[in-house]
N, C-alpha and C positions, 0 to 999 in steps of 0.2 A: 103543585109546587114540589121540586124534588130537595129532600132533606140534604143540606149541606155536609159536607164530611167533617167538616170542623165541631160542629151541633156532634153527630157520631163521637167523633174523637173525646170530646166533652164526657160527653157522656160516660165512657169506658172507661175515664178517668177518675171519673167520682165514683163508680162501683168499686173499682180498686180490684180487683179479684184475678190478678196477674194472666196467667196461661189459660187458667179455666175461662177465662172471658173471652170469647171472640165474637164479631160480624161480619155481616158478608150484603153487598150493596142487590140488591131485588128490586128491578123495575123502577129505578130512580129514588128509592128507600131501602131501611138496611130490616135486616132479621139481627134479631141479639141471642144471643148462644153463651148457657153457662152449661159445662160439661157435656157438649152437645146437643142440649136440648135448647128449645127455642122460646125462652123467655119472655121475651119482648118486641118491640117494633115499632123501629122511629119512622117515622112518617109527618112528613111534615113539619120537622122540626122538631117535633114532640115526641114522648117515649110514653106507647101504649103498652103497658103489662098485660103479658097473658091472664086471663080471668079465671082464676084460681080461688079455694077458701082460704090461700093466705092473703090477696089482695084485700078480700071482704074482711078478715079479721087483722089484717095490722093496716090497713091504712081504706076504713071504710068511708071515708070523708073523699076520695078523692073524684074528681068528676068522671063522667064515662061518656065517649062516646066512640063511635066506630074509626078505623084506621085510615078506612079506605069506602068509599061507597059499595053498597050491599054486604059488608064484615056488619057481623054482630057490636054490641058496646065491650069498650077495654077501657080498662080506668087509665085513665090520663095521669102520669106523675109527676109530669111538669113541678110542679110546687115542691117537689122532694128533690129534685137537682142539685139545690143548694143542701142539702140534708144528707151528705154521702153516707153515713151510718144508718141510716131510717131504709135507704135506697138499697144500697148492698144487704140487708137483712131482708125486704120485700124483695131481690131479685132470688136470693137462695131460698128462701122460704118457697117460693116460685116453682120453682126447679126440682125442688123435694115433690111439689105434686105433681109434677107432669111424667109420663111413661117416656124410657129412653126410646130415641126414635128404633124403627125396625131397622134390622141390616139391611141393603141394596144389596140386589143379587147384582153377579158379576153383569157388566154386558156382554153381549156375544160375539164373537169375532167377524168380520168380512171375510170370506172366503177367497183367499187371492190367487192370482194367477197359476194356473195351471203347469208343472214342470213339463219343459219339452224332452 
């Protein structure tokens, strides 16, 4: 079942965290992006945090399980939706431990037709 955009939009709203906030829709779910890194992951309806020691230390009650068949477990934060200050503290918190993604190298151009 592919996570509805409305469930997304929801979502981004309780984080609150303006510009720094974005996602991008992935194979019928979305990736969650605070300063370009990739926080989180609705799926399903549901918003899986990446598995970090801020998850474990500010919201170690929450249940865990995988995103997607064969992913590892991610805590489920469903329960914190309604809790937008708890949520936006566990997405930043988040984020502080994750590495900025690497650059993408340029891609390479097609070499086009020859001048006559």
């Amino acid at each position: 079942m592919a996570t509805d955009k409305s469930f997304m939009q929801y979502v981004a709203e309780q984080i609150d965290l303006g510009g720094r906030l974005s996602y991008r829709k992935m194979f019928g779910e979305y990736a969650v992006y605070l300063d370009e890194k990739v926080v989180a992951l609705a799926c399903d309806n549901s918003l899986f945090i990446k598995p970090t020691p801020a998850a474990a230390a500010l919201a170690p009650q929450l249940p865990q399980r995988p995103p997607y068949p064969g992913a590892k477990l991610y805590p489920v934060a469903d329960e914190l939706l309604d809790d937008a200050d708890a949520l936006r503290r566990l997405v930043i918190e988040t984020a502080r431990h994750l590495p900025f993604p690497a650059p993408r190298k340029p891609r390479k151009s097609k070499p086009g037709p020859e001048p006559i």
